[in-house]
C-alpha positions in Angstrom: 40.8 -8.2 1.1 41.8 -4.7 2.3 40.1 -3.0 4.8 40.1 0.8 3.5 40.2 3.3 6.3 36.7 5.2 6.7 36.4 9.3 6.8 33.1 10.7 7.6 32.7 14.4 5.8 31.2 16.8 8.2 28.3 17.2 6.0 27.8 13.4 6.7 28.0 13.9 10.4 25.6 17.1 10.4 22.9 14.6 8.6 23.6 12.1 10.7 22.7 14.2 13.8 19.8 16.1 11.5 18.2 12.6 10.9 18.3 12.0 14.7 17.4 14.7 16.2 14.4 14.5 13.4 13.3 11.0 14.3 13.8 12.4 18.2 11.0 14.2 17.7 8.7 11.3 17.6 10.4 8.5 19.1 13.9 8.4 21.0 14.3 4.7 20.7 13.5 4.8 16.6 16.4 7.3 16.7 18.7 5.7 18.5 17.9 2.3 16.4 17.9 4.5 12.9 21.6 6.3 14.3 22.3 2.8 15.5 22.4 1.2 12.2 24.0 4.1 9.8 26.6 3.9 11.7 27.2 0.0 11.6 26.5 0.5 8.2 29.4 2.8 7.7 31.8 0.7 9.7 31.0 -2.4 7.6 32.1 -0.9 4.4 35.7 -0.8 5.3 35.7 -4.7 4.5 34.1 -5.1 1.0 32.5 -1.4 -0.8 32.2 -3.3 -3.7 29.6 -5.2 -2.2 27.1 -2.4 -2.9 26.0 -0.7 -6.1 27.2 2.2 -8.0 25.5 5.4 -7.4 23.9 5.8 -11.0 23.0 9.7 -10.3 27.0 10.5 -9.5 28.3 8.5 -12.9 29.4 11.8 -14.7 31.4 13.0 -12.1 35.1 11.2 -11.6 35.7 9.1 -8.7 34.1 5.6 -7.4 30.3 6.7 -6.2 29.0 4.1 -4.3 25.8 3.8 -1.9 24.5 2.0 1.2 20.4 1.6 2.1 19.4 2.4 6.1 15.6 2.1 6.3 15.0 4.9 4.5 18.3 6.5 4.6 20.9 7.0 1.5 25.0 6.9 2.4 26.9 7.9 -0.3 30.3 7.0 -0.4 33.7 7.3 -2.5 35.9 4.6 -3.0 39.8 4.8 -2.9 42.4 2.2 -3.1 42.9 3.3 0.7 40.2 4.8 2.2 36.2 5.3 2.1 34.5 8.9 2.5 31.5 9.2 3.4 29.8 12.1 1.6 26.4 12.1 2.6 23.5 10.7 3.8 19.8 11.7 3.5 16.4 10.5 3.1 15.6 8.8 -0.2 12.5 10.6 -1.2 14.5 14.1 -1.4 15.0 15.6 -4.7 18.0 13.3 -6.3 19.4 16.0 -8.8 19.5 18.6 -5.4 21.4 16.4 -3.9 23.8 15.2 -6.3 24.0 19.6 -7.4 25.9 20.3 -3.6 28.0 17.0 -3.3 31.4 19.4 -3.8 29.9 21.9 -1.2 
């Protein structure tokens, strides 16, 4: 097995602190536990990407699309032979054809 090296995109890292600062709001500890686990998440999928399913909404576009489930929480990700980048990351009940329109921004 090859362990892929992991880039975050600074769109990624802007949602990730988005989601928090969101979930803040309401509860510090559910933010720290929802933070918590998307970035676990993201470490884990050095190992085996595979594991999880394509991302039906990218299959047009060229590349590996892959995603990961947090709670409520979509990572989508590229596959490489070398490395993993992590695109972005956003609530599942936003608009999936918004989301899939700005993935090259």
């Amino acid at each position: 097995m090859i362990e892929r090296k992991i880039l975050v995109s600074e769109k990624a890292i802007n949602q990730i602190n988005e989601i928090y600062a969101y979930i803040k709001q309401n509860s510090k500890d559910n933010a720290v536990k929802v933070r918590r686990k998307i970035k676990e998440t993201i470490a884990n999928l050095s190992v085996l990407p595979e594991a999880y399913p394509r991302d039906w909404f990218l299959d047009q576009t060229v590349g590996e699309f892959r995603f990961a489930l947090v709670f409520v929480y979509k990572i989508v990700f590229e596959v490489s032979e070398t490395e993993i980048i992590i695109l972005q990351i956003f609530h599942t009940a936003q608009n999936p054809d918004k989301l899939s329109n700005s993935e090259n921004e």
